[in-house]
N, CA, C and O atoms as CSV, one atom per row, in Angstrom:
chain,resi,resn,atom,element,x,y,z
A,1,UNK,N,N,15.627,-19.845,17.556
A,1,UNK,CA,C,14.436,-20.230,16.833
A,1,UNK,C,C,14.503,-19.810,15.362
A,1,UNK,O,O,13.766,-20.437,14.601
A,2,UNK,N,N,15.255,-18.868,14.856
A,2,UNK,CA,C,15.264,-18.108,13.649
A,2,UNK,C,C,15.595,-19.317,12.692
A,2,UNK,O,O,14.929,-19.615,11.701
A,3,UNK,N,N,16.616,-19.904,13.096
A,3,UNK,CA,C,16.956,-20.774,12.080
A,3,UNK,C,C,16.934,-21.923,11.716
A,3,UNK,O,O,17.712,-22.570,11.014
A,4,UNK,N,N,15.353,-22.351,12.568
A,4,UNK,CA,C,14.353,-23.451,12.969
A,4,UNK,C,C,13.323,-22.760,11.439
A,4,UNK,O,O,12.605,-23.548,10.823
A,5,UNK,N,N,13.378,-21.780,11.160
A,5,UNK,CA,C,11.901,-20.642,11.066
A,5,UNK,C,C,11.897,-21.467,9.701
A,5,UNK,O,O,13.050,-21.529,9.275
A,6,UNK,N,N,10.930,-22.163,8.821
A,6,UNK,CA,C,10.592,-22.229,7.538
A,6,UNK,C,C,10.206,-21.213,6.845
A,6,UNK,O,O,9.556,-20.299,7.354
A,7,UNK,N,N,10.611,-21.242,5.389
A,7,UNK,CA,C,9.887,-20.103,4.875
A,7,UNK,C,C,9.552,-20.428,3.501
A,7,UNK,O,O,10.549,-20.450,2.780
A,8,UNK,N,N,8.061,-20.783,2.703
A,8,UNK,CA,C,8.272,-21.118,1.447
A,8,UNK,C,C,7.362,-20.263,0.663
A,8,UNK,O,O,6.887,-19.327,1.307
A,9,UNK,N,N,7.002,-20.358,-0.583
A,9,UNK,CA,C,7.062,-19.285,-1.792
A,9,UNK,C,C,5.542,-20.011,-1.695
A,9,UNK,O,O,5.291,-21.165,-1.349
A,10,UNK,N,N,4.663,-19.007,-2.090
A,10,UNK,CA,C,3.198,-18.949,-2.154
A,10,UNK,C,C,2.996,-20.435,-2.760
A,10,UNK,O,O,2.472,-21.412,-2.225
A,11,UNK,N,N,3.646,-20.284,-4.196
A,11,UNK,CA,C,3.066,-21.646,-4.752
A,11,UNK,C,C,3.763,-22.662,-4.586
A,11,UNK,O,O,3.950,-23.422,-5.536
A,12,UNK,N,N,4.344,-22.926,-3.261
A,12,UNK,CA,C,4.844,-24.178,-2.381
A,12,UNK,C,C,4.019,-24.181,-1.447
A,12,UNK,O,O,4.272,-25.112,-0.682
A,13,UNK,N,N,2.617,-23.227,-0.942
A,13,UNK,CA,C,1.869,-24.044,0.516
A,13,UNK,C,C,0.579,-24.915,-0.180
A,13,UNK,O,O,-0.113,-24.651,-1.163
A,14,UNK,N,N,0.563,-25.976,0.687
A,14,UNK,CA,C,0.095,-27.353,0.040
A,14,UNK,C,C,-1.083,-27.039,0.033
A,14,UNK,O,O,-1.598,-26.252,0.827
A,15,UNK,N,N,-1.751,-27.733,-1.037
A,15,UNK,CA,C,-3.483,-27.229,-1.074
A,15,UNK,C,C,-4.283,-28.233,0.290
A,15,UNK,O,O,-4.281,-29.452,0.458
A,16,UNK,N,N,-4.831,-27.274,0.992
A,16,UNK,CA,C,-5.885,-27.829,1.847
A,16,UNK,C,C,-4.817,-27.332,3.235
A,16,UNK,O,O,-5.153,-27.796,4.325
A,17,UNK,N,N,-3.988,-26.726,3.215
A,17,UNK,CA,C,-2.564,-26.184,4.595
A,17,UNK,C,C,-3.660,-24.874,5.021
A,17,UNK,O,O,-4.445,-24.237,4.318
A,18,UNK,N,N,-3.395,-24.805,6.210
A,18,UNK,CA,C,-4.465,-24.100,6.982
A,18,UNK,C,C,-3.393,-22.849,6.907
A,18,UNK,O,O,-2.316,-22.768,7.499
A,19,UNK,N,N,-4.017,-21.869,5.982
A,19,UNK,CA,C,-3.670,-20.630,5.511
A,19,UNK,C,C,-3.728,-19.280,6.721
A,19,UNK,O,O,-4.782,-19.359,7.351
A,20,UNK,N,N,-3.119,-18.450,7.038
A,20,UNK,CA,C,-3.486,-17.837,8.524
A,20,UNK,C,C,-3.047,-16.127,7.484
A,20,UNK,O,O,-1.936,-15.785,7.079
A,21,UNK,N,N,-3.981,-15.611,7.375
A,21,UNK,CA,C,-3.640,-14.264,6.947
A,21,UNK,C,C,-3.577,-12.874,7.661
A,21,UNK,O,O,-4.541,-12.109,7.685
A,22,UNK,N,N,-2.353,-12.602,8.251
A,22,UNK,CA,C,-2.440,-11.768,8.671
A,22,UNK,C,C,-2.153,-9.717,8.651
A,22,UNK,O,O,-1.444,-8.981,9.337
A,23,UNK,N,N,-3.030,-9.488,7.609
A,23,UNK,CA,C,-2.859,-8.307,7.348
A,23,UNK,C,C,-4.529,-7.514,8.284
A,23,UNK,O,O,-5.349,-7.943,9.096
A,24,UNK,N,N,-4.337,-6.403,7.658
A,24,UNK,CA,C,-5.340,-5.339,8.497
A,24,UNK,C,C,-6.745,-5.305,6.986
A,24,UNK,O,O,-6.695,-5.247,5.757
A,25,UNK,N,N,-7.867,-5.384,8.064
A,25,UNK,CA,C,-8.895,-5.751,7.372
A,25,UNK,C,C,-8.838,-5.024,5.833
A,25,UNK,O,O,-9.170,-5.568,4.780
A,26,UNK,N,N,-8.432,-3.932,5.967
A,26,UNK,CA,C,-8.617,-3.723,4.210
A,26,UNK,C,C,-8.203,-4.269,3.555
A,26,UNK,O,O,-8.796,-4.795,2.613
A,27,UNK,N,N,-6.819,-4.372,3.841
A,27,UNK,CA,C,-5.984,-5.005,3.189
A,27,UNK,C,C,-6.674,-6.611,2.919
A,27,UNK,O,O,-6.554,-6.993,1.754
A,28,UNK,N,N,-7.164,-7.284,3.583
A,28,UNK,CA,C,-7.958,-8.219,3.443
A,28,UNK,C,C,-9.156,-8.243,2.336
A,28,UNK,O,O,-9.260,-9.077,1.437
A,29,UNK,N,N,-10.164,-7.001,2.626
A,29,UNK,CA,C,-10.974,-6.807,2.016
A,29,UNK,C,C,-10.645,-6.989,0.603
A,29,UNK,O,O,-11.324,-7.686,-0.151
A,30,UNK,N,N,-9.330,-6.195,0.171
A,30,UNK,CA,C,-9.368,-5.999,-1.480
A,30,UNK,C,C,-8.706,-7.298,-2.386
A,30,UNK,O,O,-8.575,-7.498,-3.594
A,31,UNK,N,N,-8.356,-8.082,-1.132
A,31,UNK,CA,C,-8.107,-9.598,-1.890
A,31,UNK,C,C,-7.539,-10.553,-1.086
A,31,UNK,O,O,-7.041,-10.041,-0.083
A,32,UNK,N,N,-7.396,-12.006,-1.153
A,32,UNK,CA,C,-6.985,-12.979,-0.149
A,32,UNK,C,C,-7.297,-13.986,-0.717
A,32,UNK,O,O,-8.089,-13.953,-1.659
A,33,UNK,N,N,-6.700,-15.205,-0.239
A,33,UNK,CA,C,-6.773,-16.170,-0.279
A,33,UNK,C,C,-8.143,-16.658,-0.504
A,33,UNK,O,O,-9.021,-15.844,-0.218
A,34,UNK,N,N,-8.574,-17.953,-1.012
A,34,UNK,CA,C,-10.314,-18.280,-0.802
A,34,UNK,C,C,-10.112,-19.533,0.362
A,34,UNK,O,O,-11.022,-20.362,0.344
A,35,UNK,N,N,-9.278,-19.708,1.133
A,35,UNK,CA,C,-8.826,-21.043,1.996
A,35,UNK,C,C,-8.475,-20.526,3.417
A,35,UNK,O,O,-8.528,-21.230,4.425
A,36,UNK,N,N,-8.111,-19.217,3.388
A,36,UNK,CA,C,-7.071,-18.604,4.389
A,36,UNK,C,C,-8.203,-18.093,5.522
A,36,UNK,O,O,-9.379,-18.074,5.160
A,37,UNK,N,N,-7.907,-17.733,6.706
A,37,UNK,CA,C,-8.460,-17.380,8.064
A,37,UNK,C,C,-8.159,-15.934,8.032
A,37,UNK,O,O,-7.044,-15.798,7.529
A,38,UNK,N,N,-8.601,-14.963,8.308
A,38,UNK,CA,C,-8.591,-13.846,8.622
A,38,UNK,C,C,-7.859,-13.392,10.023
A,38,UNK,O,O,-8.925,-13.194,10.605
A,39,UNK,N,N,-7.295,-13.208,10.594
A,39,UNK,CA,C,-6.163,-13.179,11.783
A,39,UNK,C,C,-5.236,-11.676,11.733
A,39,UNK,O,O,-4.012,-11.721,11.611
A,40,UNK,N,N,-5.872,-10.561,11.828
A,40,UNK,CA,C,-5.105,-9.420,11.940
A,40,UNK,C,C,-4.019,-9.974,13.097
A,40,UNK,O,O,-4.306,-10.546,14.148
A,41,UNK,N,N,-2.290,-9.532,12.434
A,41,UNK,CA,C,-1.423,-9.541,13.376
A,41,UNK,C,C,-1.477,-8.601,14.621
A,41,UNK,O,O,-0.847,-8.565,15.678
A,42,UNK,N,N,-2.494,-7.844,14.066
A,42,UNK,CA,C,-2.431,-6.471,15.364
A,42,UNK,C,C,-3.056,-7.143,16.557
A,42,UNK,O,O,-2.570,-6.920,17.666
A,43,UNK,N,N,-4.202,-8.034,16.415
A,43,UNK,CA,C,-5.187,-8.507,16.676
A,43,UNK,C,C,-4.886,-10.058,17.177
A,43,UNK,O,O,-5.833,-10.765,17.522
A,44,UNK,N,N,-3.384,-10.607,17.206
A,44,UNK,CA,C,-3.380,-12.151,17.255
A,44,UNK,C,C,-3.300,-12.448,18.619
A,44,UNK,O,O,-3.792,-13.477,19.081
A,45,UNK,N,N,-2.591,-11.444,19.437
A,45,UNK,CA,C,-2.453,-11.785,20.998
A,45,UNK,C,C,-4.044,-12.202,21.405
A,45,UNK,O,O,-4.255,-13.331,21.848
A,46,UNK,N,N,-4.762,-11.576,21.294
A,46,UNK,CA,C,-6.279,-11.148,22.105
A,46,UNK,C,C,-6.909,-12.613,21.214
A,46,UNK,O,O,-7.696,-13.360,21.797
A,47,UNK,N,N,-6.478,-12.894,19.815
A,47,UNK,CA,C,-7.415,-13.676,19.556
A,47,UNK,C,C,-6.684,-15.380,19.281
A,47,UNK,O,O,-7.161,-16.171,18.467
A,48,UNK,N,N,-5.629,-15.635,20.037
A,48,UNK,CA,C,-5.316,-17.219,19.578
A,48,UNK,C,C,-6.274,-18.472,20.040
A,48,UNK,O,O,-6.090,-19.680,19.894
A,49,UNK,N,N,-7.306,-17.793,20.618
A,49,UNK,CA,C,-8.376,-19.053,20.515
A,49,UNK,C,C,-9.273,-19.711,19.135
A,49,UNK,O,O,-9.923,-20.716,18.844
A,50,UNK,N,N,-8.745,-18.186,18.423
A,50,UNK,CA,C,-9.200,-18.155,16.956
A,50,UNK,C,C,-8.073,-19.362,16.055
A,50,UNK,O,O,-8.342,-19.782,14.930
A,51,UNK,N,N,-7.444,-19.561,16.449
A,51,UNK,CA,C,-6.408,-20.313,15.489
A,51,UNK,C,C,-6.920,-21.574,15.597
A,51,UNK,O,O,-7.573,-21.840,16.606
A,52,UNK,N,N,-6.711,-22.604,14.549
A,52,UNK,CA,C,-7.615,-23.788,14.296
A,52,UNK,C,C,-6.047,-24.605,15.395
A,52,UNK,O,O,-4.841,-24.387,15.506
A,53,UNK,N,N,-7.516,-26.002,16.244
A,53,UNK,CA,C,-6.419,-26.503,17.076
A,53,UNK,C,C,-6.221,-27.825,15.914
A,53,UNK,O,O,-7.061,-28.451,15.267
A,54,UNK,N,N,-4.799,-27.921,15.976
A,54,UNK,CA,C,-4.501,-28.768,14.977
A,54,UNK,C,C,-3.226,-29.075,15.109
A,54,UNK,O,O,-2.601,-28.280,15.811
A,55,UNK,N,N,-2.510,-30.131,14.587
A,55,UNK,CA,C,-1.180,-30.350,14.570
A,55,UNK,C,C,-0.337,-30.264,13.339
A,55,UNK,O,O,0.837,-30.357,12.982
A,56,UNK,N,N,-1.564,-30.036,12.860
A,56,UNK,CA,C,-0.871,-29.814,11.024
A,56,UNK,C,C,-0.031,-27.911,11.622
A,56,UNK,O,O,-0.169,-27.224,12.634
A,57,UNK,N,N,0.866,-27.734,10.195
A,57,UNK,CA,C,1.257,-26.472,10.245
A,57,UNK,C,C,0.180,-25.412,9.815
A,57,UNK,O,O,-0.738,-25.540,9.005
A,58,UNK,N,N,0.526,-24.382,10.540
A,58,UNK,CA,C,0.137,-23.296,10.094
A,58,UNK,C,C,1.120,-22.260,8.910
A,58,UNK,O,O,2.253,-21.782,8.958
A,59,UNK,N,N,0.192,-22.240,8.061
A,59,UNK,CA,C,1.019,-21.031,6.977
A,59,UNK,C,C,0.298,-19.334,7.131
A,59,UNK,O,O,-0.845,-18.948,6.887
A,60,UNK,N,N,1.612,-18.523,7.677
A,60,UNK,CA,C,1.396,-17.678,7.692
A,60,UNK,C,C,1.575,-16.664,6.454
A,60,UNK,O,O,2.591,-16.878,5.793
A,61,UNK,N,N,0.800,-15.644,6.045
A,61,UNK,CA,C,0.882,-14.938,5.094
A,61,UNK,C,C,0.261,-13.610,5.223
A,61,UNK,O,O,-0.904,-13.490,5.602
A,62,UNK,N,N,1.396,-12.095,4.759
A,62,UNK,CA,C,0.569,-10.937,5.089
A,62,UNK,C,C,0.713,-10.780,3.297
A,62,UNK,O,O,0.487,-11.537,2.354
A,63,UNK,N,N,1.365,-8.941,3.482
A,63,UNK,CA,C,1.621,-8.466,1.860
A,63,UNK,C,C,2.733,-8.981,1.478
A,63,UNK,O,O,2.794,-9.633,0.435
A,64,UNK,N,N,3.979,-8.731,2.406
A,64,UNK,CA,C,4.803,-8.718,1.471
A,64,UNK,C,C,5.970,-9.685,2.398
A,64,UNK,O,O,7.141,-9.835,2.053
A,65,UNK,N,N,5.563,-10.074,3.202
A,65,UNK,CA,C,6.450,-11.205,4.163
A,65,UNK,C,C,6.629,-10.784,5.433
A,65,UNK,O,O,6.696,-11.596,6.356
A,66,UNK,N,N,6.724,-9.520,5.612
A,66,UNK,CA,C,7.455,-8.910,6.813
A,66,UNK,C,C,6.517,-9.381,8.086
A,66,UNK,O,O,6.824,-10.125,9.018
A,67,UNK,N,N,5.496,-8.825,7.867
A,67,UNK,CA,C,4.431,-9.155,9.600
A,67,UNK,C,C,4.038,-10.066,9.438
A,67,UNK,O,O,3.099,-10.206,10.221
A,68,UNK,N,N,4.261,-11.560,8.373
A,68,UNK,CA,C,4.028,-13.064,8.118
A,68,UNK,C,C,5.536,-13.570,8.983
A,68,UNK,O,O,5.469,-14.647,9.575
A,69,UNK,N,N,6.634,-12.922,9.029
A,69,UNK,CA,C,8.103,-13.557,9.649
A,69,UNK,C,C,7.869,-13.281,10.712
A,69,UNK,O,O,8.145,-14.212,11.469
A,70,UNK,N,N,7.139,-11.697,11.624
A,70,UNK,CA,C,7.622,-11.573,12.791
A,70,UNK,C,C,6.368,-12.760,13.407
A,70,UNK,O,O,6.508,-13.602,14.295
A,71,UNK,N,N,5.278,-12.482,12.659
A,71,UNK,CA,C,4.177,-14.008,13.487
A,71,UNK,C,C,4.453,-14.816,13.752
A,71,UNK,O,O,4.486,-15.212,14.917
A,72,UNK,N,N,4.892,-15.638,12.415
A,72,UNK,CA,C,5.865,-16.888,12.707
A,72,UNK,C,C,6.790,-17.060,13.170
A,72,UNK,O,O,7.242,-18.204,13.123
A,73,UNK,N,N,7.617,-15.897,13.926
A,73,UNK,CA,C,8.648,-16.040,14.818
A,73,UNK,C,C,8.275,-16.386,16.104
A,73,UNK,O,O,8.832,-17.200,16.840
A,74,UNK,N,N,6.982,-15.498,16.395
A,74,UNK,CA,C,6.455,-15.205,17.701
A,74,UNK,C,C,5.892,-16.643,17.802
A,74,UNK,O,O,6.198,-17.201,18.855
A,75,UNK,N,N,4.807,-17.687,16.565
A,75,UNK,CA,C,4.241,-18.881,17.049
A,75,UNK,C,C,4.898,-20.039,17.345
A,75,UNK,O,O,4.544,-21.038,17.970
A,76,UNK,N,N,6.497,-19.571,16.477
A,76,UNK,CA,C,6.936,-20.867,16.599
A,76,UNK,C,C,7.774,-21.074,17.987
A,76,UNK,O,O,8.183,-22.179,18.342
A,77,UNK,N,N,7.976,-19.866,18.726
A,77,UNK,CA,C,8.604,-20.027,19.892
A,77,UNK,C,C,7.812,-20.076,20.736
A,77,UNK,O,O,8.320,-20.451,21.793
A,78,UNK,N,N,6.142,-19.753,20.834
A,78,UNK,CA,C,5.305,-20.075,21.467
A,78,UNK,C,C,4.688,-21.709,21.537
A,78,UNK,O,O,3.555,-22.019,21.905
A,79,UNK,N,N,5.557,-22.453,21.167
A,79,UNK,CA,C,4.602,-23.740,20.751
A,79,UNK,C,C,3.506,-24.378,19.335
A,79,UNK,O,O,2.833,-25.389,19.136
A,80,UNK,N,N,3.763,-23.378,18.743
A,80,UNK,CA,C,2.928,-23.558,17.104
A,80,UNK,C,C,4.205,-24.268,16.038
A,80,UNK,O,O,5.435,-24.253,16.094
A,81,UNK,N,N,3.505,-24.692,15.363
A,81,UNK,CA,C,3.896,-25.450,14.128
A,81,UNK,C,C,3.944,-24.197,13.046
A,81,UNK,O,O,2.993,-24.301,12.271
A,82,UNK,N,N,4.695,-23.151,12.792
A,82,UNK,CA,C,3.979,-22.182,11.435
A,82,UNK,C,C,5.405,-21.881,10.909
A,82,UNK,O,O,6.489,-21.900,11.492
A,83,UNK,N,N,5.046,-21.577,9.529
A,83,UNK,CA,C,5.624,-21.936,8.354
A,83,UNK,C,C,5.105,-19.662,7.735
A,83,UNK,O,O,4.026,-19.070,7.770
A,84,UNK,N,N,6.610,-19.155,7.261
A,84,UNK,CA,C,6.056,-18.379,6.453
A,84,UNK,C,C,6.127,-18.665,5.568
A,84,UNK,O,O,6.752,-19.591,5.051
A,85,UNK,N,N,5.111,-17.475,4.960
A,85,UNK,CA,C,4.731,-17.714,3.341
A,85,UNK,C,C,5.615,-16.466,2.565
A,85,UNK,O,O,5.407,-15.254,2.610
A,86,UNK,N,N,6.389,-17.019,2.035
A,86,UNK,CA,C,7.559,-15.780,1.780
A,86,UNK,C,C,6.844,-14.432,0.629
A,86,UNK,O,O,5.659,-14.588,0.334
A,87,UNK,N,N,7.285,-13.683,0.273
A,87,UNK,CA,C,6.946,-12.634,-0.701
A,87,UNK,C,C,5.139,-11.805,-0.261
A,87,UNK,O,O,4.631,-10.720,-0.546
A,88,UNK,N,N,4.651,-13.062,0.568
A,88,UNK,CA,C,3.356,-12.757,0.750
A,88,UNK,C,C,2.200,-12.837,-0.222
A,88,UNK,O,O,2.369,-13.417,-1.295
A,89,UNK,N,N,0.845,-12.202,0.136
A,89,UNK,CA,C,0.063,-12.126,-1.249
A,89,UNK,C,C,0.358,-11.165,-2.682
A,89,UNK,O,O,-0.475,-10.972,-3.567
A,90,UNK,N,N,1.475,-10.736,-2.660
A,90,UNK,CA,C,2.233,-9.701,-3.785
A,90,UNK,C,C,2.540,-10.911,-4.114
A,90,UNK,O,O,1.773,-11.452,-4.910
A,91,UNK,N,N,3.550,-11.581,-3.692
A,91,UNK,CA,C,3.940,-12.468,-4.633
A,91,UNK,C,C,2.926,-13.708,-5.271
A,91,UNK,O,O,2.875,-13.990,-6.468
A,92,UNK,N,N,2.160,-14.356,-4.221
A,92,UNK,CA,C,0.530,-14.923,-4.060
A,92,UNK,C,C,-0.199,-14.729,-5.660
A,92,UNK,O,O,-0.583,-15.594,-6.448
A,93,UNK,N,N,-0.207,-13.342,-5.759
A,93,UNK,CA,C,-1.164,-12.614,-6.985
A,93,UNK,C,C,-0.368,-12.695,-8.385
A,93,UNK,O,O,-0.826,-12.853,-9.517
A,94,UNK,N,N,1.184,-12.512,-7.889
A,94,UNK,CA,C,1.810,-12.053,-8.882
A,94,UNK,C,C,1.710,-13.879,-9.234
A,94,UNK,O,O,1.233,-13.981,-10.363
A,95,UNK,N,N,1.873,-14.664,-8.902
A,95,UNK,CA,C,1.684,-16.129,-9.126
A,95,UNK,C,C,0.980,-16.657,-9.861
A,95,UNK,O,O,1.176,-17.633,-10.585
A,96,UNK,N,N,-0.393,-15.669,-9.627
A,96,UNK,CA,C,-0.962,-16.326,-10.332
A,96,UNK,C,C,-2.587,-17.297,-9.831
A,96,UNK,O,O,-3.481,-17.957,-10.360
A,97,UNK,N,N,-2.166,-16.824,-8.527
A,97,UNK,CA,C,-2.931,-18.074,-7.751
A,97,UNK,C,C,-4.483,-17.511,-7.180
A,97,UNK,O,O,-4.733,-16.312,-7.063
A,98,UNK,N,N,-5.038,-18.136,-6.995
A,98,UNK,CA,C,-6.995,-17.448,-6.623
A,98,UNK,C,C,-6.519,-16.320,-5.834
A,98,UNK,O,O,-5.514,-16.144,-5.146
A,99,UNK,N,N,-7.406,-15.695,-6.094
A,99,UNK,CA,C,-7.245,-14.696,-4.975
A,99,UNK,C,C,-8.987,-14.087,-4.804
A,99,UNK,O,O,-9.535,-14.022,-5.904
A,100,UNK,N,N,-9.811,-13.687,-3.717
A,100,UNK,CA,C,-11.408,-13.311,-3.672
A,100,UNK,C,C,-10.878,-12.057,-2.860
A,100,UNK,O,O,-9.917,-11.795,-2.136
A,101,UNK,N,N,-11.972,-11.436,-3.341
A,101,UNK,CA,C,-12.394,-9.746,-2.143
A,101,UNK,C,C,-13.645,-10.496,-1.914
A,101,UNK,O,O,-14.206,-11.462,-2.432
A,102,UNK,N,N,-13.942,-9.389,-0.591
A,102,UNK,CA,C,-15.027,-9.127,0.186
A,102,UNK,C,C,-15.557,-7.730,-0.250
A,102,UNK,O,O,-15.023,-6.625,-0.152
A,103,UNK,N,N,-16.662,-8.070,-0.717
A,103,UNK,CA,C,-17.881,-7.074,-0.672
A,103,UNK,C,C,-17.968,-6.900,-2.433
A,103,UNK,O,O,-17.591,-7.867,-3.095
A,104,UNK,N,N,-18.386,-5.861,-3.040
A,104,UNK,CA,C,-18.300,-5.528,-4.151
A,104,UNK,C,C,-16.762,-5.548,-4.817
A,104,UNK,O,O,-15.789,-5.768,-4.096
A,105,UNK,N,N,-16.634,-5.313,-6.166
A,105,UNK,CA,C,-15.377,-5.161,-7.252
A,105,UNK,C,C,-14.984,-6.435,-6.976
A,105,UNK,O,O,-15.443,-7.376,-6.330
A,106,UNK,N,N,-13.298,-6.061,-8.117
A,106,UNK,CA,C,-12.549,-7.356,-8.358
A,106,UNK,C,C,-11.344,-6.975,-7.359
A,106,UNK,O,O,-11.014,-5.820,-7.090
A,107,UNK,N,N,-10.775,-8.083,-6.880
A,107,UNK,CA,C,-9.659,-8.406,-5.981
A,107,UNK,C,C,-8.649,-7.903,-6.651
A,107,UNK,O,O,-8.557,-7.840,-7.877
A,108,UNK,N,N,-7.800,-7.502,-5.779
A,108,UNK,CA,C,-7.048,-6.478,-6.258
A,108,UNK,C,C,-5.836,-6.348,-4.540
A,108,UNK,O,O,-6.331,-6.094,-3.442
A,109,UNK,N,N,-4.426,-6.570,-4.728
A,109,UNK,CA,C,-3.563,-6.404,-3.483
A,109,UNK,C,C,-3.094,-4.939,-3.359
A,109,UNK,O,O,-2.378,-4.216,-4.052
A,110,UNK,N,N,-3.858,-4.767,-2.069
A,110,UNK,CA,C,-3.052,-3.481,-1.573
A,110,UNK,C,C,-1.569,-3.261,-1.129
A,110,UNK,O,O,-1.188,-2.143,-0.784
């Protein structure tokens, strides 16, 4: 499956691509995507009813790629369509590209 696995650079996932973010809520909190789903990897077994049913791909994305490759390893041998998002939201920010927090302050990647 590895070498089935896609992997493209933040500002290659297509606008309106169903964004799947999977880092741990803070990490969420202090910045993310304004498009992306909230999906802790810790949290994906218990919750894949949460994943949008669709046939389009899924783009996965954490910080820095690593727990965005092992997801997308795990969905795509499970039957999912998913695509990582390489460098992650480090690279995401460093891009250039929207990024929102939750709650008070400015967005900011942990």
């Amino acid at each position: 499956m590895m070498e089935d696995m896609q992997t493209v650079a933040p500002k290659d996932v297509p606008e309106g691509a169903h964004l799947i973010d999977v880092r741990e809520q803070s990490e969420w909190d202090a910045g993310h995507a304004p498009t992306a789903q909230h999906l802790p990897a810790s949290t994906l077994l218990q919750n894949l009813d949460q994943l949008p049913e669709t046939d389009d791909d899924l783009y996965i994305v954490c910080r820095t790629g690593g727990r965005s490759f092992q997801v997308t390893q795990w969905l795509n041998a499970n039957g999912f369509e998913a695509i990582n998002v390489g460098g992650g939201m480090d690279e995401w920010f460093e891009s250039g590209l929207p990024i929102e927090a939750d709650g008070d302050g400015e967005a900011f990647i942990l």
